[in-house]
N, C-alpha and C positions, 0 to 999 in steps of 0.2 A: 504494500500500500504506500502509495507516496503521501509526503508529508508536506506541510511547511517548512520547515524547518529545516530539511535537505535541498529547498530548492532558492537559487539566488535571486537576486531582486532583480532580473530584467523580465522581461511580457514575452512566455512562451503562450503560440502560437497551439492551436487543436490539434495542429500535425506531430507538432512535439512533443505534446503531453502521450498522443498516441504511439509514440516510437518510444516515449519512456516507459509506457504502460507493458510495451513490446517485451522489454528489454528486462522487466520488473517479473514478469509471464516468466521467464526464462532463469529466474532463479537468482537475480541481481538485485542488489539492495540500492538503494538511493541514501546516499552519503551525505554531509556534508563536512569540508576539510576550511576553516577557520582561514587561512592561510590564501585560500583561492577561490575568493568569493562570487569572483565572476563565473564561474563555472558549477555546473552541475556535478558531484559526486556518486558513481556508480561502483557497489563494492560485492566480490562474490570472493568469500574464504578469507584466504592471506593478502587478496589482489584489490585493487581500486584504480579506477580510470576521474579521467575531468572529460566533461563536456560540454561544448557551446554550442547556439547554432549557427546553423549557416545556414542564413536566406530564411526562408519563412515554413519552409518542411521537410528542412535536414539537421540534423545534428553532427556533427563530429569532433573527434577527440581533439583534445586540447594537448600534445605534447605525447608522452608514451602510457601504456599502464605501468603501474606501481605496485613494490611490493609495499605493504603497512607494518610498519613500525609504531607501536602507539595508537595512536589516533594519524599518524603524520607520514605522507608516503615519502620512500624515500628511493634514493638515487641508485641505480645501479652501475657498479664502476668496478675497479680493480685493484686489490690490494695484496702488497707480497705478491704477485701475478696471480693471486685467487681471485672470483668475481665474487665481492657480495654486494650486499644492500644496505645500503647507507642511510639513516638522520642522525646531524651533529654528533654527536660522539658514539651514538649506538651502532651496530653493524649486524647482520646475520649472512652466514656465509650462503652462495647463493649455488648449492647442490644444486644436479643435474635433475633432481626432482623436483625442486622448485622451478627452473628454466622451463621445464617441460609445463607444468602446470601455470606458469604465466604465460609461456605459446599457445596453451589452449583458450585461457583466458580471455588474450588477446583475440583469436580467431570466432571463438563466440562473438563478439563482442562486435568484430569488426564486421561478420556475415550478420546480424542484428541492425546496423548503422548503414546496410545499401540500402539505395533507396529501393 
């Protein structure tokens, strides 16, 4: 069920709330991240994405998904030539099970967002 409270302050569109509805159908939570207000938060497990629209009946992603740290997504980068998952001082190393489960994430996510 989406909320207020996950959704930013600009005027989505019928089209949008219906592709949020989509994407809500499909097992994904409606987030909001303090930090990124302009965007809409969509979150399913360990994962969360941002969303804007574009134009009056599409949405798309704001930048890449994320893994969660906290409440706060964070970066995915390279450390000791390990890959993990970064905010400010935390990290979680970023196994080949996690990778696999943010490519699905992602692919959900992005086959939800054609138009």
């Amino acid at each position: 069920m989406l909320n207020d409270r996950a959704m930013p302050e600009f005027a989505l569109t019928a089209a949008h709330l219906a592709i949020l509805g989509r994407i809500v159908a499909q097992g994904f939570s409606p987030a909001a991240f303090p930090l990124y207000a302009s965007a809409m938060g969509v979150r399913r497990g360990l994962f969360a994405a941002l969303l804007v629209p574009a134009g009056e009946t599409r949405l798309k992603l704001m930048g890449e998904p994320c893994y969660v740290i906290g409440s706060n997504l964070a970066v995915r980068t390279r450390r000791d030539g390990r890959p993990v998952f970064v905010w400010k001082d935390k990290s979680v190393e970023a196994t080949p099970d996690l990778l696999q489960e943010l490519a699905r994430f992602s692919a959900d996510l992005a086959a939800l967002l054609e138009p």
